[in-house]
C-alpha positions in Angstrom: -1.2 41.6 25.2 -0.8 38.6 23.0 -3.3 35.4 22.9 -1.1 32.3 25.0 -2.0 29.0 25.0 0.9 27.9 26.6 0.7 25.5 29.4 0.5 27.2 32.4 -3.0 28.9 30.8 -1.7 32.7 31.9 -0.3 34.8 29.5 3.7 36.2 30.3 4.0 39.7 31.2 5.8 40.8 28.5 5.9 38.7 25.5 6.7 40.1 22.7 3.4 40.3 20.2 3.3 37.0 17.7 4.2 39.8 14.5 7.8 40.5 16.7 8.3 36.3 16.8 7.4 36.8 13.3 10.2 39.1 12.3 12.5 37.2 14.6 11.9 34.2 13.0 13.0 35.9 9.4 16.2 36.9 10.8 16.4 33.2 11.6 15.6 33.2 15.4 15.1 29.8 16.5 13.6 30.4 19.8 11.0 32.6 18.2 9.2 29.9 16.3 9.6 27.6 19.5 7.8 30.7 21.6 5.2 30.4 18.4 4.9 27.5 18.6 4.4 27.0 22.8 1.9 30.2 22.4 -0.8 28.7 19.9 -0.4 24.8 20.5 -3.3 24.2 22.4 -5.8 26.2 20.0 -4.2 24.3 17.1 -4.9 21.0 18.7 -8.5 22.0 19.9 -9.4 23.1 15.9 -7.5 19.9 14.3 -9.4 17.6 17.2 -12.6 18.9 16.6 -12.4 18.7 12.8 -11.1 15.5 12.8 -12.4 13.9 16.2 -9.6 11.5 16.7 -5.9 12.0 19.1 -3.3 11.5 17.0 -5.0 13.2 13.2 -5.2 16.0 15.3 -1.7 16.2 16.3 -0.2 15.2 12.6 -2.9 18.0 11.3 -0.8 20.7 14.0 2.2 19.3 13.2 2.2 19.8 9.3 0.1 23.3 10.1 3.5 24.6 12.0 5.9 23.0 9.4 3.7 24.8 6.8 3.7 27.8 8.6 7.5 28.0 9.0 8.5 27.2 5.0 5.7 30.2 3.8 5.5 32.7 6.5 6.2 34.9 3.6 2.5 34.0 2.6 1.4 36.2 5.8 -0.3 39.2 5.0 -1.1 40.7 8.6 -4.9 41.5 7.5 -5.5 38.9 10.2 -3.9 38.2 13.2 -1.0 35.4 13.2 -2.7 33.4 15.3 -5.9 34.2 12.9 -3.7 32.7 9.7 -2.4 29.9 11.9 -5.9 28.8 12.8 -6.9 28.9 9.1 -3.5 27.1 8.3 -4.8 24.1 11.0 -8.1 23.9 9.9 -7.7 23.7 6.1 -4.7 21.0 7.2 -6.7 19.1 9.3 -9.8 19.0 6.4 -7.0 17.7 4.3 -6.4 15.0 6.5 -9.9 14.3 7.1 -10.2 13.4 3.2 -7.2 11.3 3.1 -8.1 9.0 5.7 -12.2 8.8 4.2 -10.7 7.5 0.8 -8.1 5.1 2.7 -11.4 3.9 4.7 -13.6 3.2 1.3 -14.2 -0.6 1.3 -12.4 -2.1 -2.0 -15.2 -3.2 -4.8 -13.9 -7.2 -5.6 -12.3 -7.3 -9.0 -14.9 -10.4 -9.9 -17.9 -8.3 -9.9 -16.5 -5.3 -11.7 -15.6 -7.5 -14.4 -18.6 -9.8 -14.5 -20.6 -6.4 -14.6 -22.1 -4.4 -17.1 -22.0 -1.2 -14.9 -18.9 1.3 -14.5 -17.0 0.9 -11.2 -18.1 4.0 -9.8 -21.9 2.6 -10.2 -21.3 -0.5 -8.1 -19.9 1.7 -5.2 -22.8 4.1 -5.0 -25.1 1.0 -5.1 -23.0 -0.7 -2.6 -23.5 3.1 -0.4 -27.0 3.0 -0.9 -27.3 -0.6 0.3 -25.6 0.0 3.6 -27.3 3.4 4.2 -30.4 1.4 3.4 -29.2 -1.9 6.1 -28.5 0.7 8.5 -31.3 2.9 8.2 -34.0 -0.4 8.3 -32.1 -1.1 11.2 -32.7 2.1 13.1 -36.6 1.6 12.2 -36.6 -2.2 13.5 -34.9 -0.3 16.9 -37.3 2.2 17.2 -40.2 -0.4 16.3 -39.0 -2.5 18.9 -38.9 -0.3 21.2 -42.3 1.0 20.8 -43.5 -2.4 21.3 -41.7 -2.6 24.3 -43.4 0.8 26.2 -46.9 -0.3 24.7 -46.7 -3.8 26.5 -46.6 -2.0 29.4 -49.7 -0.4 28.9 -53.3 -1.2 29.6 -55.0 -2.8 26.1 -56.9 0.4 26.2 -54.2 2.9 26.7 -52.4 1.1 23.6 -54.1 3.3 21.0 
């Protein structure tokens, strides 16, 4: 019996397997992809989300997984199982995405200090890494410092050491 994800959670009596909507699909059977598409949603969505960790990258990284499943099927070996492929499809998608939006997220280096600098560009950004890494990380200690000092008030002058 095939793997469904569908939205009533309970798989249909008799689907046809996912390698049937496969060859349906080649003949150029619409409603076969749709069937696809309905049967392995959920489990795309659950990969891309937990890959990427936010709503909506998730559903562009299931949505570009189907449209890339549906221009090279022809890629589809069937040492796997479809939904196997389609899961690997999703998750090397959503990775994609996950890069794309870390390098739309670097902070721009200002154009003054780059050219006032002796260093290359890529020098000032790793420095400019290391220094927030560094902030955050003194940060953490002065939190965990304070905190300390915080349960040791509250202990007898004896009990402190």
């Amino acid at each position: 019996m095939p793997h469904q994800d569908g939205a009533a959670g309970s798989p249909a009596e008799n689907a046809p397997p996912d390698e049937v909507l496969l060859q349906r699909i080649v003949e150029g059977d619409v409603s076969a992809f749709d069937e696809l598409f309905r049967r392995h949603r959920l489990s795309a969505y659950r990969v891309a989300w937990r890959l990427l960790g936010h709503e909506a990258d998730a559903l562009d990284a299931v949505q570009d997984s189907f449209v890339k499943v549906l221009r090279q099927w022809r890629q589809f070996r069937g040492r796997s199982s479809f939904r196997t492929w389609l899961l690997r499809v999703v998750s090397r998608t959503a990775l994609d995405i996950g890069r794309q939006r870390q390098r739309q997220q670097l902070p721009p280096v200002p154009i003054r200090r780059v050219v006032a600098c002796q260093q290359e560009p890529m020098d000032l950004i790793v420095h400019d890494d290391l220094q927030a890494t560094l902030h955050t990380t003194l940060s953490e200690i002065q939190w965990i410092v304070n905190a300390h000092a915080l349960a040791l008030g509250g202990l007898a002058p004896a009990a402190r050491q």
